[in-house]
C-alpha positions in Angstrom: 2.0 -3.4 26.2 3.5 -7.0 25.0 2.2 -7.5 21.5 2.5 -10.6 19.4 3.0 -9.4 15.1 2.7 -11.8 12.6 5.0 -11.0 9.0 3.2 -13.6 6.6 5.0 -12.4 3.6 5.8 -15.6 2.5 2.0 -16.6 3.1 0.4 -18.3 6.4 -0.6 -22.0 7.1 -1.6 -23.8 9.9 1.7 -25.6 10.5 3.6 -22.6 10.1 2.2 -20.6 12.8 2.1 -23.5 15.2 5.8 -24.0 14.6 6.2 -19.9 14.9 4.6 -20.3 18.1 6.7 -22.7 19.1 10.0 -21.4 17.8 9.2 -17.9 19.9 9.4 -20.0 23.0 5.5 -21.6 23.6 5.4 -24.5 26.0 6.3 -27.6 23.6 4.8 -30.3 26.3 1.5 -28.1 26.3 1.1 -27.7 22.5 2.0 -31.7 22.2 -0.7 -32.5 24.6 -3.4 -30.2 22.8 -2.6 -31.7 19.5 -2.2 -35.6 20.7 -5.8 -34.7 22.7 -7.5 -34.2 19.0 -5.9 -37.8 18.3 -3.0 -36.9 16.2 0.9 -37.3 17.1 3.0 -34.4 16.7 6.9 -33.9 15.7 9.1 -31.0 16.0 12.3 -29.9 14.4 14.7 -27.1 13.2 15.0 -26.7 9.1 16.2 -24.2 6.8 14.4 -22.4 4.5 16.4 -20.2 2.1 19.4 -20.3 5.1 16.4 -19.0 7.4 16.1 -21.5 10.5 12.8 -22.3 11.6 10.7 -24.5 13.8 9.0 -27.3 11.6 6.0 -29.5 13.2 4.6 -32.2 11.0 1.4 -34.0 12.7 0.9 -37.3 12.1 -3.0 -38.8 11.5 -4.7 -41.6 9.9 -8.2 -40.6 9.9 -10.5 -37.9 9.3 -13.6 -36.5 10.9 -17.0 -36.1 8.5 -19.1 -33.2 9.7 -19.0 -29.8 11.7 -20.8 -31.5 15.1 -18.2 -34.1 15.0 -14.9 -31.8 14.9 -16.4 -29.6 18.1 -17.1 -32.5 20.0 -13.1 -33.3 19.3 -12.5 -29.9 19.8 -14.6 -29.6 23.5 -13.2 -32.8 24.9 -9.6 -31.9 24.2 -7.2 -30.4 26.4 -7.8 -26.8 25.4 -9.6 -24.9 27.8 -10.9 -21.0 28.5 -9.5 -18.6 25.9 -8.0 -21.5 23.7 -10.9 -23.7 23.3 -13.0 -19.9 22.6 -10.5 -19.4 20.0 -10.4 -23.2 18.0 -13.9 -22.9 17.7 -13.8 -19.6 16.2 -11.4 -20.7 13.8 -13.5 -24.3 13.3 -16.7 -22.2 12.7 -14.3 -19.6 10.3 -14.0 -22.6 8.1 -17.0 -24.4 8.2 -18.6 -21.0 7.5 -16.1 -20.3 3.9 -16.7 -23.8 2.8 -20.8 -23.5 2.9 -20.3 -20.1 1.3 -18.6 -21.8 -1.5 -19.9 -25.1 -2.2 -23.6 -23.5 -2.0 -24.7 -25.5 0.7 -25.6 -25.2 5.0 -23.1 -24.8 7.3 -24.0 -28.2 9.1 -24.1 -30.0 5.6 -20.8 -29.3 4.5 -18.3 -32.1 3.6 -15.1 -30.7 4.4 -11.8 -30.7 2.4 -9.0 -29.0 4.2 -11.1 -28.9 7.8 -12.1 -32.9 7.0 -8.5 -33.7 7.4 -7.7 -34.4 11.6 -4.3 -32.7 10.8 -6.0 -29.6 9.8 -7.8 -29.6 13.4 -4.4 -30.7 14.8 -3.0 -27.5 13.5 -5.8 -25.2 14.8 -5.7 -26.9 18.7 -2.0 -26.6 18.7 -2.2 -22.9 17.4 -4.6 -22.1 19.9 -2.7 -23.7 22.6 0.7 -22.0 21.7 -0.5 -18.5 21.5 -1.8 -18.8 25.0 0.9 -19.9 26.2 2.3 -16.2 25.2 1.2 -14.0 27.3 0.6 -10.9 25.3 -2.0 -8.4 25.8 -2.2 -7.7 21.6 -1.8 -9.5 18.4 -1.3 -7.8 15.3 -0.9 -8.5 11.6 0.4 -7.5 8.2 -1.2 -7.6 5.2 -0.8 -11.7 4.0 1.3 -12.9 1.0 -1.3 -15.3 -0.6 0.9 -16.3 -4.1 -0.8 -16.5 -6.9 -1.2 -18.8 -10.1 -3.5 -22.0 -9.6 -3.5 -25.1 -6.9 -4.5 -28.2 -7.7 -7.6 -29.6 -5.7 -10.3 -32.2 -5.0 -12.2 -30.0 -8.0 -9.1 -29.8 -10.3 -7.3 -27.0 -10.6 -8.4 -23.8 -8.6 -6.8 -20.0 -8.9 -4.9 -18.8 -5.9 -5.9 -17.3 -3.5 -8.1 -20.6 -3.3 -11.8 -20.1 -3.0 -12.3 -21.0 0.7 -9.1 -19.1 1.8 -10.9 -15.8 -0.4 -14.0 -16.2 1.3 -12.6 -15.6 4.6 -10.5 -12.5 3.6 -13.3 -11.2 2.2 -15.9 -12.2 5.0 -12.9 -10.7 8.3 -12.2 -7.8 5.8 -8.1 -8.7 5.9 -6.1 -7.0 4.0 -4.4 -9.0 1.2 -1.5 -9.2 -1.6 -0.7 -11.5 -5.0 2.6 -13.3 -4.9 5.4 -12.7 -4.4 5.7 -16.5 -6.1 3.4 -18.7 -8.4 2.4 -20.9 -5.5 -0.5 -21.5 -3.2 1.0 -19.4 0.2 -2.0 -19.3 2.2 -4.3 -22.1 3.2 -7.4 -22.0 4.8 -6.4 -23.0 7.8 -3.9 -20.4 8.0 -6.6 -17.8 7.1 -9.1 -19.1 9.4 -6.6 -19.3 12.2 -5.2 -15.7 11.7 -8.8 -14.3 11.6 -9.7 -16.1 15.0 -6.4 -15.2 16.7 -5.6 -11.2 15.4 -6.5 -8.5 16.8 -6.0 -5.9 14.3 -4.6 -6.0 10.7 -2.3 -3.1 9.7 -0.7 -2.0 6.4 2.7 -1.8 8.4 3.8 -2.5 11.9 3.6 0.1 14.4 6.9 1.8 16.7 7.7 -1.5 18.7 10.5 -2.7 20.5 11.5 -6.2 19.2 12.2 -8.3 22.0 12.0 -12.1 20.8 12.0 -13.6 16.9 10.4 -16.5 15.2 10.4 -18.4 12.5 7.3 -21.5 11.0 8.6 -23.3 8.7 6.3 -24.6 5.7 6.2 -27.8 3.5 7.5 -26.2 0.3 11.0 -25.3 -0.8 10.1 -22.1 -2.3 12.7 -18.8 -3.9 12.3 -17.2 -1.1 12.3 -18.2 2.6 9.2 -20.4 3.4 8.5 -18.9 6.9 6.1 -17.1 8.7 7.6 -14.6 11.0 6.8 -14.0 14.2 7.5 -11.1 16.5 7.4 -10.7 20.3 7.6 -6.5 21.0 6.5 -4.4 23.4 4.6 -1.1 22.1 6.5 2.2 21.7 4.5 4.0 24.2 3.8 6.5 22.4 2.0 4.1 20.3 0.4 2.2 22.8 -1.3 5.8 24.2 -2.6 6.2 20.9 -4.4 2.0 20.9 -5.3 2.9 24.1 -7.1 5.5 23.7 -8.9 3.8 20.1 -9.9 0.8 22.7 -11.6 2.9 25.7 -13.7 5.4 23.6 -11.5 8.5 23.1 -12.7 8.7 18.9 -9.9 8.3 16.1 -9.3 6.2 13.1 -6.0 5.6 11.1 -5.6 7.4 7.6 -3.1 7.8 5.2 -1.3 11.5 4.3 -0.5 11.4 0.3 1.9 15.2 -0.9 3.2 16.3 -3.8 5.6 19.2 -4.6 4.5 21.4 -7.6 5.9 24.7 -9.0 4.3 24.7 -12.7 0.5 24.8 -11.6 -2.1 27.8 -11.8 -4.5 28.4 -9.6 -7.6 27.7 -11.3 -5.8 24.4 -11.5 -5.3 23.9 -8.1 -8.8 25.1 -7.1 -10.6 22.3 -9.7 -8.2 19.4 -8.0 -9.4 20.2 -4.7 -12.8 19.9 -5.7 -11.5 16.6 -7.2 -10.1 15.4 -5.0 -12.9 15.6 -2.2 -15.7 14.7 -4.3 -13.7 11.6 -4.7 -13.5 10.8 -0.9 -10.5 12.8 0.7 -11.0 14.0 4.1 -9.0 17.1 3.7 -7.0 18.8 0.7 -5.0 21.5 1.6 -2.5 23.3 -0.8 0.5 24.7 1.1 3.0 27.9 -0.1 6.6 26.6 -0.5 9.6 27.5 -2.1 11.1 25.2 -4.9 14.7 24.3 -6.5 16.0 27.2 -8.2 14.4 29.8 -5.5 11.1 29.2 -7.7 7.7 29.5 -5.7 5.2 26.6 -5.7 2.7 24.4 -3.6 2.7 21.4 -1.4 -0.8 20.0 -2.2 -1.6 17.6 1.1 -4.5 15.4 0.7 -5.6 13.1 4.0 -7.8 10.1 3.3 -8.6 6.5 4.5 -6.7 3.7 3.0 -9.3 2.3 0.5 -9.0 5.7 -1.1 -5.4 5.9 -1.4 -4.9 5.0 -4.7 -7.8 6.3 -6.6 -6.8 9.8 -4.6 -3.4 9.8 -5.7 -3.9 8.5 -9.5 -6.1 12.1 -9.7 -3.1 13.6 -8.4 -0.7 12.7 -10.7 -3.3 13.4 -13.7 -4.3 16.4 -12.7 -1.2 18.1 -12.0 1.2 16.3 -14.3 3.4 15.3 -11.0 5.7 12.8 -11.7 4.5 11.1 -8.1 3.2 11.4 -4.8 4.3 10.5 -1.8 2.5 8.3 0.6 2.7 8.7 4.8 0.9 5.3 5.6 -1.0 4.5 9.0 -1.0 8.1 10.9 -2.8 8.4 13.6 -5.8 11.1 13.9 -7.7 11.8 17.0 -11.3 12.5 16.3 -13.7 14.9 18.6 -17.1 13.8 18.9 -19.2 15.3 16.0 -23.2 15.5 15.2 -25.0 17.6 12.8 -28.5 20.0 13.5 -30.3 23.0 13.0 -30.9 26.0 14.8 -33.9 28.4 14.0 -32.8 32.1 14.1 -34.6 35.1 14.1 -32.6 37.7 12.0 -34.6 40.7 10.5 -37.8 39.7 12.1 -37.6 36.6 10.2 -37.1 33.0 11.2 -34.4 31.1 9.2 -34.0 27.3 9.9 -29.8 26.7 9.8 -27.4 23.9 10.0 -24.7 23.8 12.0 -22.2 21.1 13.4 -21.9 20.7 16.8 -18.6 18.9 18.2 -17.8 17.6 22.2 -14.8 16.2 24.1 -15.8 13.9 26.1 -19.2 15.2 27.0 -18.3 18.8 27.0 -19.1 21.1 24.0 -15.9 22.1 22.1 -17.8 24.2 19.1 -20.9 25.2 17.2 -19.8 26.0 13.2 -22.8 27.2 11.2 -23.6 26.0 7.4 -21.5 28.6 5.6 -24.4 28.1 2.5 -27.3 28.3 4.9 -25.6 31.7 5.8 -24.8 33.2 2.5 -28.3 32.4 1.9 -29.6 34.1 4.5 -27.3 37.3 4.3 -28.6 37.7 0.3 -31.7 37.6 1.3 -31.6 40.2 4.6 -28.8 41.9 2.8 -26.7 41.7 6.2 -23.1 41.0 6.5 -22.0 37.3 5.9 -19.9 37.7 9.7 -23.1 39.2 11.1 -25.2 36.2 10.1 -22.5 33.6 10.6 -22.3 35.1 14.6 -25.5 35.3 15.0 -25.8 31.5 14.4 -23.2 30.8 16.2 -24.9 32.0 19.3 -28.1 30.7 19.0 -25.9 27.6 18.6 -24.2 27.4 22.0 -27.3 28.5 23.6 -29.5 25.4 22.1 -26.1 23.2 22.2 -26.1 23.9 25.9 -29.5 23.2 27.1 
């Protein structure tokens, strides 16, 4: 699979993904026509940006549009068709949507500041028109750059990220960082534009196989290179297999793996940062036998969790333990059987007992029935059974209702 990945660590405007696009080979005469077809004229070059070559398009425009009906009809009568034209509204309505959200006010009433500009909508048209000219099946993401200290603006000045470029982080969920500079990075156009035209939005890049590289320039001479990167790779396929197999229903989800190495821990210890650490979100926490420096024994203590837990997870960790640090495996894959919860009534002892148990398939076909273990210990204090005898008993009864 031919993927497209986007590296805005130096931030992400509308200019500098057109000229990315264009620097990784889109059709120049195509992206000229979509932007000259919103009324604007548009001019390409080669700069450097901290010795970094890039593609740098300035678009030329003398007038600006006043309301949200006015820049779709510019939008529907330009040269941008299927796919393209689905994706500059997208982007158009992205905006319109932050700016309402901000100023208080309808979508159809907003006066626009960065959207009001024909530029801005030059930017978005020759965006869309560029990526399609790519022909890749995927486009992916890092997490964006946005800078940070304030911006000057219509409404004086504003903290960075700015309020409408916030909004639609917040709104598409993508994932975000401050600086690496005291400088406005993204714009929203840039944000808009990215959350109409990526797929997915990943922490880091997956296995690929770099075949083509590109480089936007922006405005700004900044310290570090002004440029968004762009990437044309194919999919390890090993990779791909695991996409694949997200995007046509076999169940998984991404998490991150977090380990630590202790020898100086007891086991009461151990036992109350498990609870920890679960209580607190962790999908699993399992403590591992290992052998230390020095031929001393200790533990590996392995804790998987989703991203958004990752640092609260690890912080209790380090506290609890007195590690010096933890490492972090970012982005592994996990396949996921289908899972559903119910109850079972079982007769045991001439008595009916109402029990939980979780029931998991693959692909239509029953994998498992695992009983409540505290249902059970409940039941074998009360009978006075063994805990195994209850717990196969259950799972019996299980299958048999499972399968009907």
């Amino acid at each position: 699979m031919k993927a497209l990945l986007f590296d805005p660590s130096a931030g992400a405007s509308g200019d500098m993904i057109m000229g990315c696009l264009l620097d990784l080979g889109a059709d120049k005469n195509m992206v000229r026509k979509a932007v000259e077809s919103v009324g604007c004229t548009l001019e390409i070059s080669r700069q450097e940006r901290s010795h970094v070559m890039a593609a740098r398009v300035d678009v030329i425009s003398d007038r600006r549009y006043q309301s949200l009906d006015e820049a779709v009809s510019i939008l529907k009568s330009s040269s941008l068709q299927g796919d393209a034209l689905r994706k500059a509204l997208h982007a158009l309505d992205i905006l319109a949507c932050a700016e309402s959200k901000v100023h208080g006010m309808l979508k159809v009433e907003s006066r626009f500041h960065e959207i009001g500009a024909l530029d801005a909508l030059a930017d978005i048209a020759g965006s869309c028109a560029a990526l399609q000219c790519m022909n890749v099946q995927r486009v992916l993401c890092r997490a964006i750059s946005v800078g940070g200290g304030y911006v000057k603006s219509a409404h004086g000045l504003l903290p960075v990220p700015g309020p409408a470029s916030l909004e639609i982080l917040r709104s598409y969920e993508i994932p975000w960082r401050e600086g690496p500079v005291e400088a406005e990075l993204l714009t929203p156009t840039g944000a808009a534009l990215l959350a109409a035209l990526v797929d997915e939005f990943l922490p880091e890049f997956p296995l690929i196989l770099s075949e083509k590289v590109g480089y936007g320039a922006g405005k700004k001479e900044l310290p570090l290179p002004n440029v968004l990167r762009g990437i044309i790779a194919k999919i390890h396929p090993w990779q791909q297999m695991m996409s694949e197999d997200l995007e046509h229903g076999q169940h998984g989800d991404r998490v991150v793996q977090l380990e630590t190495n202790v020898d100086d821990v007891t086991g009461e210890v151990l036992g109350h940062l498990m609870e920890l650490l679960m209580d607190a979100g962790a999908l699993d926490v399992s403590v591992l036998p290992a052998v230390m420096k020095k031929g001393r024994s200790g533990n590996v203590i392995r804790v998987i969790a989703r991203h958004e837990e990752m640092d609260a997870l690890a912080k209790i960790m380090i506290r609890e333990t007195g590690s010096l640090g933890v490492r972090v495996f970012l982005s592994l894959h996990r396949y996921l059987a289908d899972r559903e919860a119910g109850t079972v009534n079982v007769e045991i002892c001439n008595r009916t007992f109402l029990v939980a148990v979780k029931i998991s398939r693959m692909e239509g076909k029953l994998l498992n029935v695992k009983p409540e273990y505290e249902d059970c210990k409940r039941i074998a204090d009360e009978t006075g059974l063994p805990l195994r005898v209850v717990m196969k008993k259950v799972e019996e009864e299980g299958w048999r209702a499972a399968c009907m």
